[in-house]
C-alpha positions in Angstrom: 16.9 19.4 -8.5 18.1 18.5 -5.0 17.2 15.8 -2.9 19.6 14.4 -0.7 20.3 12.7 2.4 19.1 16.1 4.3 16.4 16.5 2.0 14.9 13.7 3.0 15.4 13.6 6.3 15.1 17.2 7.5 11.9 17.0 8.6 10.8 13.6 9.7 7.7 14.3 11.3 6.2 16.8 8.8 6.3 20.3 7.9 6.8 22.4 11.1 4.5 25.5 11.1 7.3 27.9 10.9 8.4 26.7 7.6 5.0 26.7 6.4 4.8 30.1 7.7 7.9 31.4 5.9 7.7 28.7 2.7 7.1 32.1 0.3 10.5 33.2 1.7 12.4 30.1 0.3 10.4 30.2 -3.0 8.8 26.7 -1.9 5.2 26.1 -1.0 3.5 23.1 0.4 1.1 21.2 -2.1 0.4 17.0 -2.7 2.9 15.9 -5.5 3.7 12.0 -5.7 7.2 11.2 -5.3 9.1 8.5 -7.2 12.6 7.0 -6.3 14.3 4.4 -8.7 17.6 2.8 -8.1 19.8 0.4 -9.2 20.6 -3.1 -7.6 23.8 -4.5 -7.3 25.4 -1.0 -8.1 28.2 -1.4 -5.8 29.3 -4.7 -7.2 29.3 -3.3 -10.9 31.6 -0.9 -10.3 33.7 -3.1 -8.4 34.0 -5.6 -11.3 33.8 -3.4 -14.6 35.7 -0.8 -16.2 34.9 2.9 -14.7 34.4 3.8 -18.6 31.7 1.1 -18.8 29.8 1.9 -16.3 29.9 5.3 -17.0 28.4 4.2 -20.5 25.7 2.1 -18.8 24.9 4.7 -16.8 24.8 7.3 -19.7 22.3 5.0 -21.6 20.5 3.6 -18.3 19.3 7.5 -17.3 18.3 8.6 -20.8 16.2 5.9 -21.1 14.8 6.6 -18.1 14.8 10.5 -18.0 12.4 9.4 -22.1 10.2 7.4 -19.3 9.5 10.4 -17.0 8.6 12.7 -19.6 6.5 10.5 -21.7 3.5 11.4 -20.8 4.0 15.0 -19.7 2.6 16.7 -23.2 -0.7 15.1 -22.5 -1.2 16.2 -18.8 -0.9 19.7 -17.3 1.8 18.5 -15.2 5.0 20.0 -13.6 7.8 17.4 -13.2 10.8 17.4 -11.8 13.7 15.1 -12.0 17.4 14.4 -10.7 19.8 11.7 -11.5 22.1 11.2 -8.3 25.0 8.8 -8.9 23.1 5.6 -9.6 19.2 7.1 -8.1 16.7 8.8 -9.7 14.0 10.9 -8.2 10.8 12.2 -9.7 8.5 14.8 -7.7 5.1 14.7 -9.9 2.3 17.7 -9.2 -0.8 18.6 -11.3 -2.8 22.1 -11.4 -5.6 20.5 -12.5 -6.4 17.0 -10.5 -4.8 16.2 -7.3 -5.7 12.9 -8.4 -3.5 13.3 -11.7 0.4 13.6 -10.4 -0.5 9.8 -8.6 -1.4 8.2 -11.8 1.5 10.0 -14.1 3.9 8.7 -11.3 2.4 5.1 -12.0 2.8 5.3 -15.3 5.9 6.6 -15.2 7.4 3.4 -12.9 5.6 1.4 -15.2 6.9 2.2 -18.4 10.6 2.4 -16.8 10.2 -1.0 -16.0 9.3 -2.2 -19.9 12.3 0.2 -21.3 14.6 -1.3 -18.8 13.2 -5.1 -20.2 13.7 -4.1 -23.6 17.2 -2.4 -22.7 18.4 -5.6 -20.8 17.6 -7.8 -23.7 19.6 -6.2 -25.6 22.4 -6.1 -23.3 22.0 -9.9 -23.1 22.7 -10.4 -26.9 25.6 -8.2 -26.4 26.8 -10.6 -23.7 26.3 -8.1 -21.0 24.6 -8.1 -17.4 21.3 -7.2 -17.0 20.5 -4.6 -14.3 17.2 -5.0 -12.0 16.1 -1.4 -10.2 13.4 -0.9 -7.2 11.1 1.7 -7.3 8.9 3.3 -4.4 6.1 5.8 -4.8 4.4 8.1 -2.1 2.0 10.5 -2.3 2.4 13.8 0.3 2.3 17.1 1.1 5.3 17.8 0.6 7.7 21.5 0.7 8.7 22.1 -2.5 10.1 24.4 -4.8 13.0 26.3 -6.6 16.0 27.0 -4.0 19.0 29.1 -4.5 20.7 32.4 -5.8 20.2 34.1 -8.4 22.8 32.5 -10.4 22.0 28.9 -9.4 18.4 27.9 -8.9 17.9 24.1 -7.6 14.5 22.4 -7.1 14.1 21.1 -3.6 11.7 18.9 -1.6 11.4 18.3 2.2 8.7 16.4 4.1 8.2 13.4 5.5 6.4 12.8 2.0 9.9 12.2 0.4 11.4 10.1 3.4 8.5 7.2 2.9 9.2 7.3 -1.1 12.6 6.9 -0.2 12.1 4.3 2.4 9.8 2.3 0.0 12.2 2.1 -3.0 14.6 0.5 -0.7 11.9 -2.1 1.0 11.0 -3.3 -3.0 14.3 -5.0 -2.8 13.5 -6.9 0.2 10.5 -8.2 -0.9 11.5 -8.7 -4.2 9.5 -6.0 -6.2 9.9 -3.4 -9.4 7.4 -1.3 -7.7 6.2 -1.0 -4.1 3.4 2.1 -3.6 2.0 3.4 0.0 -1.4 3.8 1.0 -1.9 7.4 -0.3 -0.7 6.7 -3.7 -2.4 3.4 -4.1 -6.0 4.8 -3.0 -5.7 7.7 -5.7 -5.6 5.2 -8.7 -6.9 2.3 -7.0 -9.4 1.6 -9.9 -7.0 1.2 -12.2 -3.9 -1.2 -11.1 -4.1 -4.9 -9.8 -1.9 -4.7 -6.4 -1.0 -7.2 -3.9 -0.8 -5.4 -0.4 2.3 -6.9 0.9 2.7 -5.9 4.7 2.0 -2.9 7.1 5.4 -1.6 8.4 6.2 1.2 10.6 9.1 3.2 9.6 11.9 4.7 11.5 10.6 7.8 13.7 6.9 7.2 12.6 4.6 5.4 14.7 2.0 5.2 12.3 1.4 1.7 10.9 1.7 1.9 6.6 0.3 -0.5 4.7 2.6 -1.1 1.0 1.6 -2.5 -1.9 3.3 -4.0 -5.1 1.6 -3.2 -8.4 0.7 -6.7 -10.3 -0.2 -4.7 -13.7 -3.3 -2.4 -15.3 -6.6 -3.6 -14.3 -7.5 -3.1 -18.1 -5.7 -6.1 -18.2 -6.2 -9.7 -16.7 -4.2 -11.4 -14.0 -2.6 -14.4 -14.8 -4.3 -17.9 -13.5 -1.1 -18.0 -11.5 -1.8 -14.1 -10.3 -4.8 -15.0 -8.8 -3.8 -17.8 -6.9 -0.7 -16.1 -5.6 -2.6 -13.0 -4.7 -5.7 -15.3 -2.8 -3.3 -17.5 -1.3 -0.9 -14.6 -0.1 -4.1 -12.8 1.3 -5.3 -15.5 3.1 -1.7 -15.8 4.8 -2.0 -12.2 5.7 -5.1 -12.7 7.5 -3.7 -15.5 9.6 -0.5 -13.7 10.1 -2.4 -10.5 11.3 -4.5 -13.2 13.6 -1.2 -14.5 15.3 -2.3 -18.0 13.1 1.9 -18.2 12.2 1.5 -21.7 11.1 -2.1 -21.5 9.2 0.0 -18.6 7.5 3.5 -20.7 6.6 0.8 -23.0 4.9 -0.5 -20.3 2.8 3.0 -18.7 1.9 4.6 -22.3 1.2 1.1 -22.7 -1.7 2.5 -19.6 -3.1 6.2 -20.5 -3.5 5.4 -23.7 -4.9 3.1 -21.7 -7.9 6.3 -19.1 -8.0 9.7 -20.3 -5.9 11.0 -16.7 -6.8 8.2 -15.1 -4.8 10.7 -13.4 -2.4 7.6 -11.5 -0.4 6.3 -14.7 0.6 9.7 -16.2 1.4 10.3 -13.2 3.7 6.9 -13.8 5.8 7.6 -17.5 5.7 11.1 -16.5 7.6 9.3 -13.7 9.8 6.7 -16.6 11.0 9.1 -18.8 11.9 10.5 -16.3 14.3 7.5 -15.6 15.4 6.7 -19.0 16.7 9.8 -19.2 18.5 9.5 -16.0 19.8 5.9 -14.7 20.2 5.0 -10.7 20.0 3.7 -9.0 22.7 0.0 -8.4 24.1 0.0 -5.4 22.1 1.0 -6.4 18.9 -0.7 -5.2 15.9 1.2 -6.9 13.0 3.3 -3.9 11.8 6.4 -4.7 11.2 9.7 -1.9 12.0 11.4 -1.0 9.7 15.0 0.0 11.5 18.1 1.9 9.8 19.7 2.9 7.1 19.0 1.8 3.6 
């Protein structure tokens, strides 16, 4: 599978209708799939202060775990999957035959059980005396151009859309606001009934003008919140509704409530920052409370 730099960023706006048009041609054709990218934190600065040979061996370990994740639930579902480890990334395109509904979910799933095989394999790491690793993971839900690319010889998948530029784009905003998983809208909305979210901001990406809301995924509604959960995701709320009502101090009052239940809590930290800009510098007449998202990851 490919999906690089001009993967994802070949057609920022969508699908043109030529493509489309000629999408039997590349062996590709445009259907919904879910897209999940995973990547590691702090990559640069472990291969700056290990051996080459033990990071290759952390790697080694690191993607099988996480390649055992992805495929988990695959026997049970009529799903196609596909999957690409690139340098220290991973990327999942999820579609279903049966449910469109289906690939969301299975991408969920998937992020979520990553996340409790990485736990388990950094607590072993830590008896062995050796650093943890944290990854970010974003999930969007598209249409998406997709499909097997290539000679005869050599067969690649590959996927282009916009679909696969917001995936991308979200897995790198979970490390801003401090998340294991951040989903968009369209994911979020096709398994809403079943996972606890907090929605976290609406930001506009690069070359899209369209406002996106994001949300980071709190745990299975099968089970509970936490006391703490709840207050954290009332209090957060209400400082989302007086941020998105210019209110900039009512809001500091709300996101200060939550880093006193949780002084981690780097998503309210971040709005408590944004706010204080905010009142030094008010927004425009115009301003509808998305924030722009600018650059490269």
């Amino acid at each position: 599978m490919v999906v690089d730099s001009q993967s994802v960023n070949v057609f920022p706006s969508g699908i043109p209708q030529e493509t489309a048009l000629d999408a039997d041609k590349l062996g590709c054709e445009i259907k919904e799939c879910s897209i999940l990218f995973s990547d590691i934190y702090g990559y640069k600065y472990l291969i700056q202060n290990f051996e080459s040979s033990e990071v290759a061996n952390l790697l080694d370990e690191y993607f099988q775990l996480m390649i055992n994740a992805v495929y988990e639930y695959k026997q049970n579902l009529d799903q196609q999957i596909e999957l690409a480890g690139i340098r220290n990334s991973i990327v999942a395109v999820f579609s279903s035959s049966i449910a469109v509904e289906n690939h969301a979910w299975l991408a969920v799933q998937t992020a979520m059980q990553m996340c409790k095989r990485l736990a388990d394999f950094n607590q072993r790491r830590q008896t062995e005396n050796k650093p943890a690793i944290k990854i970010g993971i974003g999930i969007n839900s598209d249409l998406i151009l997709s499909g097997q690319k290539g000679s005869t010889k050599r067969m690649e998948f590959t996927a282009i859309g916009e679909g696969v530029s917001i995936a991308y784009y979200l897995e790198g905003l979970s490390k801003q606001y401090g998340c294991d998983i951040v989903l968009s809208k369209n994911t979020y909305e096709k398994c809403a009934d079943r996972v606890w979210v907090r929605e976290l901001d609406v930001i506009r990406m690069r070359n899209n003008k369209t406002p996106v809301p994001i949300y980071e995924i709190l745990g299975l509604r099968s089970d509970p919140l936490s006391s703490d959960q709840e207050q954290i995701l009332e209090l957060y709320h209400k400082g989302r509704e007086f941020y998105l009502n210019r209110q900039f101090a009512n809001a500091m009052g709300e996101f200060a409530r939550v880093r006193k239940i949780n002084a981690h809590d780097q998503a309210a930290g971040l709005l408590l920052q944004r706010c204080q800009k905010l009142i030094k510098n008010p927004p425009a007449d115009d301003w509808d409370g998305a924030w722009s998202i600018t650059g490269e990851q």
